[in-house]
N, C-alpha and C positions, 0 to 999 in steps of 0.2 A: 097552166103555169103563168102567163100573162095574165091571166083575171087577181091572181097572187099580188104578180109585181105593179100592177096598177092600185090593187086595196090596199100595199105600203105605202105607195107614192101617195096616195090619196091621204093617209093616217099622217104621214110626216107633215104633206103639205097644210093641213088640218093645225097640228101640231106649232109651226111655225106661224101662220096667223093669229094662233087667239095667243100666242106665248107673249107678256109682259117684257118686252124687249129690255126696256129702260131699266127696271129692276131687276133683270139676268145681267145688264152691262155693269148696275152697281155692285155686283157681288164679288168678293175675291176669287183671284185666277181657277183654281182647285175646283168651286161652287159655280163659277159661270163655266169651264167645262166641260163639269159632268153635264151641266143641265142641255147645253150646247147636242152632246153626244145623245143623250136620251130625246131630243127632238128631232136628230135624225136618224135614231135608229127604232126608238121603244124600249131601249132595252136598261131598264130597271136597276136589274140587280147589277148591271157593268156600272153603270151610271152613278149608282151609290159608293162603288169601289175608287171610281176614280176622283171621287168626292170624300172619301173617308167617312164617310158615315152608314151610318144601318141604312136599309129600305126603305124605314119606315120614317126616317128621319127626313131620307130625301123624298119619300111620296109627299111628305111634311113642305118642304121646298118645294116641289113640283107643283103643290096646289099655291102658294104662297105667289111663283109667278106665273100663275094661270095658265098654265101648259098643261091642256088634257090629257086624259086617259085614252087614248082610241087606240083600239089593236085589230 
């Protein structure tokens, strides 16, 4: 269980270094958010939701401000 919760921590913290800060602050509230949420969680499909868009609109986002994939 702790090898778990260290390879989250690990994945977020990951996540929050290479993420394009400056271009998630320029986005509207809705789109800096989601992307906000999906850097600390992973989690995708919430992420999209609370952005209003498809998945694939926001993996579109997610690569746009360099916020990896790591799970």
């Amino acid at each position: 269980m702790e090898e778990v919760l260290e390879a989250l921590e690990e994945a977020r913290r990951i996540r929050r270094e290479r993420a394009d800060w400056q271009f998630i602050e320029s986005l509207p509230p809705k789109l800096r958010a989601a992307l906000r949420y999906y850097i600390e969680t992973g989690d995708i499909y919430v992420a999209s939701r609370i952005a209003g868009i498809t998945v694939d609109e926001f993996n579109e986002l997610r690569i746009r401000a360099r916020v990896p994939s790591v799970t």
